[in-house]
C-alpha positions in Angstrom: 42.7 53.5 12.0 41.2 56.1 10.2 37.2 57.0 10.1 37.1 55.4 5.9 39.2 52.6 7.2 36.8 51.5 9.9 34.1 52.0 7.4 35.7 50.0 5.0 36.1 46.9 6.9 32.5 47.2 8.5 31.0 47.0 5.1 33.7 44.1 3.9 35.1 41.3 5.9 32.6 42.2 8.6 29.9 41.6 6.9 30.9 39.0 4.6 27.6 37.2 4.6 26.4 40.1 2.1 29.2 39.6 -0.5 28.5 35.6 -0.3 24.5 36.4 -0.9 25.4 38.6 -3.4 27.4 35.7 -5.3 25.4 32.8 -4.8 22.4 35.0 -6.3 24.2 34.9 -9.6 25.0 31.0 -9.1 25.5 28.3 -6.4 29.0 27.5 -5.4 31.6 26.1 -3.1 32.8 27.9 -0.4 36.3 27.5 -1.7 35.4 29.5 -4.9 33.1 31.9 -2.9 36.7 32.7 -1.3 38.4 33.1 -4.7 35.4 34.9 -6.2 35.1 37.8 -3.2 38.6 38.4 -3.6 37.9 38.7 -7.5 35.3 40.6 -8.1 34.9 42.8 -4.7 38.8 43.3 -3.9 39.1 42.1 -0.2 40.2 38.5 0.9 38.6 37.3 3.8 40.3 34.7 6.2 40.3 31.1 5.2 38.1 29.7 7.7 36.0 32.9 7.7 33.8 32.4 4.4 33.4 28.4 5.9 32.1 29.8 9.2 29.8 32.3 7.5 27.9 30.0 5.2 27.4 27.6 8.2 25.7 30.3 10.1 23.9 31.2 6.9 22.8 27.8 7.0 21.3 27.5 9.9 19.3 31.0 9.6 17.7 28.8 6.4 19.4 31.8 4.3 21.2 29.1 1.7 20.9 25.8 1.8 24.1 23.4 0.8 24.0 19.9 -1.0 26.9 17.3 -2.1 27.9 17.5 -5.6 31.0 15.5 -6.9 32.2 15.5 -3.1 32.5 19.4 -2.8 29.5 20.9 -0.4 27.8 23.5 -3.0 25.8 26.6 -1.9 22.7 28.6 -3.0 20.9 30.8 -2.1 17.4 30.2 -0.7 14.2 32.5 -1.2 14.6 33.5 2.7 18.1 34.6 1.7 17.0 36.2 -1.6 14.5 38.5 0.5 17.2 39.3 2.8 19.4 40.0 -0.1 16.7 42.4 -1.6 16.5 44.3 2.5 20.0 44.8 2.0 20.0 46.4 -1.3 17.0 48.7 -0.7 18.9 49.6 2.5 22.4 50.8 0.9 20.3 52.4 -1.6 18.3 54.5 0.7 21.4 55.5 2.7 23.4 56.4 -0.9 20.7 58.6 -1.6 20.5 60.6 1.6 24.3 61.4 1.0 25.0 64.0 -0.6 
């Protein structure tokens, strides 16, 4: 595996938690479309289970909070996760800038 390849999959399906803040800040969803949507709009697919696994763990950090709706668990994001979301951003924006 090459040095961009490695980089790659550190900043996608390793940190998927990012790309699913990043879509439930537009709009709450189901994880099933969350799966759909990364795929979509940020050109990686994740593993089934993976997304599933994630927003549990997201969960229980109190990062978005789930509900029932018409049988289908639906996601959004919390203001904890919204701050987090904002870290991130500042973070990649910061490092972007120091590269040349």
């Amino acid at each position: 595996m090459t040095p961009f390849e490695r980089l790659q999959k550190l900043n996608t399906k390793e940190n998927l938690w990012l790309y699913i803040l990043v879509l439930l800040e537009k709009k709450p969803n189901h994880a099933w479309e969350i799966l759909s949507l990364i795929e979509k709009e940020f050109g990686f697919r994740p593993g089934t289970i993976t997304p599933y696994r994630v927003l549990y763990r997201l969960e229980d950090e109190s990062l978005v909070k789930s509900a029932l709706k018409n049988r289908r668990r639906v996601y959004h994001l919390t203001l904890k996760g919204k701050e987090e979301l904002k870290k991130v951003k500042a973070f990649y924006r910061q490092l972007l800038n120091k590269i040349p």
